[in-house]
C-alpha positions, 0 to 999 in steps of 0.5 A: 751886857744884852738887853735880856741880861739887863731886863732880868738883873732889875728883876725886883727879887734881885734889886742892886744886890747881884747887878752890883757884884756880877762883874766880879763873876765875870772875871773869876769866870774868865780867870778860870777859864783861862786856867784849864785843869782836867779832870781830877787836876782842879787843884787851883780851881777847888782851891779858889772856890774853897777860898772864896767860899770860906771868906764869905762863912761858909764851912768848907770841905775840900778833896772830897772826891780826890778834888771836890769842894763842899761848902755848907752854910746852916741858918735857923732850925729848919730841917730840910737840906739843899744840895746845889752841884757845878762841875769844874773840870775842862777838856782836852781840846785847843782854844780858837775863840782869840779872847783876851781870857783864852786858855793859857795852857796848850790842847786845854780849855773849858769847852763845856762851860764849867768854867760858867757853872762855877763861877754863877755858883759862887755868884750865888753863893755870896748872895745867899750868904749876904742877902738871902734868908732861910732855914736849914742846911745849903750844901753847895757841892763843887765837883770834880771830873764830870767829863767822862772821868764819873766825878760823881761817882768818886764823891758820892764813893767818898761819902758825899751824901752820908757827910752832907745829907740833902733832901733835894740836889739841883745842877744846871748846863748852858745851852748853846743854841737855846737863847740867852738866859732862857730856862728849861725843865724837863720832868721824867727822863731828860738825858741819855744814859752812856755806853763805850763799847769796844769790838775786836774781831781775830780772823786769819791774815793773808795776802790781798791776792788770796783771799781764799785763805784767809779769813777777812775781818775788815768784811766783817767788821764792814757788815757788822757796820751796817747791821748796828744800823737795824738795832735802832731802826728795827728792835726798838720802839718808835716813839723811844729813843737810841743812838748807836754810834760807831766811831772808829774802825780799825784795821789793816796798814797796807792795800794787799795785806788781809789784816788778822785782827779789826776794832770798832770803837762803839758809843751807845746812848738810850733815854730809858733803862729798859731800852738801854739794855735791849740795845745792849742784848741786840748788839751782843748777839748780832754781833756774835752771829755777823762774827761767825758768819764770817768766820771770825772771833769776835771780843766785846769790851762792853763799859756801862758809862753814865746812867739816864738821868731822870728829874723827880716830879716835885722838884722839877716843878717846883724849880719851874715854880721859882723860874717863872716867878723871877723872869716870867713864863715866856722865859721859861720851858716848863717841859723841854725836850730830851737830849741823848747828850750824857751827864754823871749828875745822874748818879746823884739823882738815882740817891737824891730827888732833884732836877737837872735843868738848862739855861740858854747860852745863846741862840744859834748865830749869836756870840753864845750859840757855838755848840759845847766841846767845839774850839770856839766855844765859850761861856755867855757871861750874860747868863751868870746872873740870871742863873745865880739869881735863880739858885738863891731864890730857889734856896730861899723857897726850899728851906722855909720854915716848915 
């Protein structure tokens, strides 16, 4: 275990309780990774949760949101109630990490970490059963599908907060390239919202050798290419952010056939809402007008993918609160950068105040500095701790008696 993990288990809030324990996280964090599921497939996932949850009193709910698990644990009369989210589902991606714990299942593994983010919270869900007082309501809500597929969206469709009302939802991420067991916050907007789009252009095909007479989509999907990088440079403000990113263009088979039809496969990200549909107004009518200079049809599949996810103030601050109580103000951003990355807890905060944060899953060159969705990504065990440790204290300051 690192010094830094070790230094933050002797945190006096902790005491023996959770140093004791963590080494059971770690394994059924391992044990979890080493059993990818996709999303909305978390069937043993959500049934260990729901397993343990339940040894340890909680009132649990499953198949909320087809494979979500809620676990509900009321104490006194107090009024409030927290909700505390971990995603569950992996990727589609091969492992070439070589750990003894590596996925057992071909072309699958946890590239993200949601691996680690259920594992801490059920790390944290038996310290505050065992350990911790306070009085209301803790709703810990394990869900499903978060890579792309908008778990949030299915349980949030399933009633999750007309069934378990919060006040306030939290949710963390590792961050691999931030150092180990590092916190950071960020009040207002701190993710990017998420658009796919997806261009077909119908022209006329033809032979290379006449290109006359034909009307050429790989030309004009070529200088629709190049004008998408105006969007950005030239129609949104400066001192905002947008990411227009092309990903794929197809078209064509053969070096003398002029191909009838071109796709390109789009990905849009804004930090501001009104910026997000500036892009989306610049790129319909560019890419109509390119198009047409060209003498082709242009088709625009536009798909709204995941909202900007905005942090409410005092929430935000209040997390920045406890972090900086149990490990100090060197290991704590109170303030941290954005980043165009996208993730559906946005969903969850559009209904309920919360706060989105991150916990440093290794600096870059160490062990945990491999950036997420990479085939030799894994989850730093070092930080289950201190972060477990961090959703019980934060419990325990956000249902007091009041």
């Amino acid at each position: 275990m690192t010094q830094a993990a070790t230094t933050m288990q002797d945190a006096p809030y902790l005491g023996q309780a959770l140093a004791q324990r963590v080494g059971e996280f770690i394994q059924i964090r391992r044990a979890i990774h080493a059993r990818p599921e996709l999303a909305f497939e978390e069937h043993e996932t959500a049934a260990l949760v729901a397993h343990k949850l339940r040894g340890w009193g909680y009132a649990v709910t499953t198949g909320v949101g087809r494979t979500g698990v809620v676990g509900t644990l009321r104490r006194g009369n107090g009024r409030r109630a927290l909700g505390i989210r971990a995603d569950m589902d992996a990727l589609p991606v091969p492992e070439a990490t070589g750990h003894a714990w590596a996925s057992q299942r071909p072309g699958l593994m946890h590239a993200c970490g949601h691996d680690g983010h259920t594992a801490t919270l059920l790390a944290a869900a038996r310290l505050i059963a065992e350990d911790v007082d306070f009085s209301g309501v803790l709703h810990l809500i394990f869900q499903p599908a978060e890579e792309g597929a908008g778990g949030a969206l299915a349980m949030m469709a399933d009633g999750l907060f007309e069934r378990f009302p919060c006040d306030a939802v939290y949710a963390l991420h590792n961050m691999p390239g931030i150092e180990a067991g590092r916190f950071c916050f960020r009040t207002g907007p701190a993710m990017a919202s998420s658009d796919n789009v997806t261009i077909t252009l119908k022209g006329r095909g033809g032979h290379g050798a006449f290109p006359h007479q034909a009307c050429d989509t790989v030309v004009a999907a070529s200088s629709i290419v190049m004008a998408l990088q105006t969007v950005v440079a030239r129609n949104v403000d400066p001192l905002k952010t947008a990411v227009v990113t092309v990903g794929a263009l197809h078209a064509g088979q053969a070096n003398n056939v002029i191909p009838e039809e071109a796709r390109l496969e789009l990905s849009i990200r804004a930090l501001d809402e009104d910026v997000r549909q500036l892009v989306k107004a610049r790129i319909l009518a560019l890419v109509d007008l390119q198009a047409r200079s060209y003498g082709v049809e242009a088709v625009v599949d536009w798909r709204d993918g995941y909202a900007v996810l905005v942090n409410t103030a005092q929430e935000t601050a209040l997390a920045v609160d406890v972090a900086t109580g149990l490990f100090g103000p060197a290991r704590v951003d109170a303030q941290g950068p954005m980043f165009t990355a996208s993730e559906d807890f946005a969903f969850m905060l559009q209904k309920v105040p919360g706060c989105y944060l991150f916990v440093g899953n290794g600096a870059p060159g160490t062990p945990g500095g491999c950036h997420v969705h990479n085939p030799g990504y894994d989850f730093n065990d070092d930080i289950i701790a201190p972060a477990a440790a961090f959703w019980s204290r934060l419990t325990a300051a956000y249902l007091q008696d009041a």
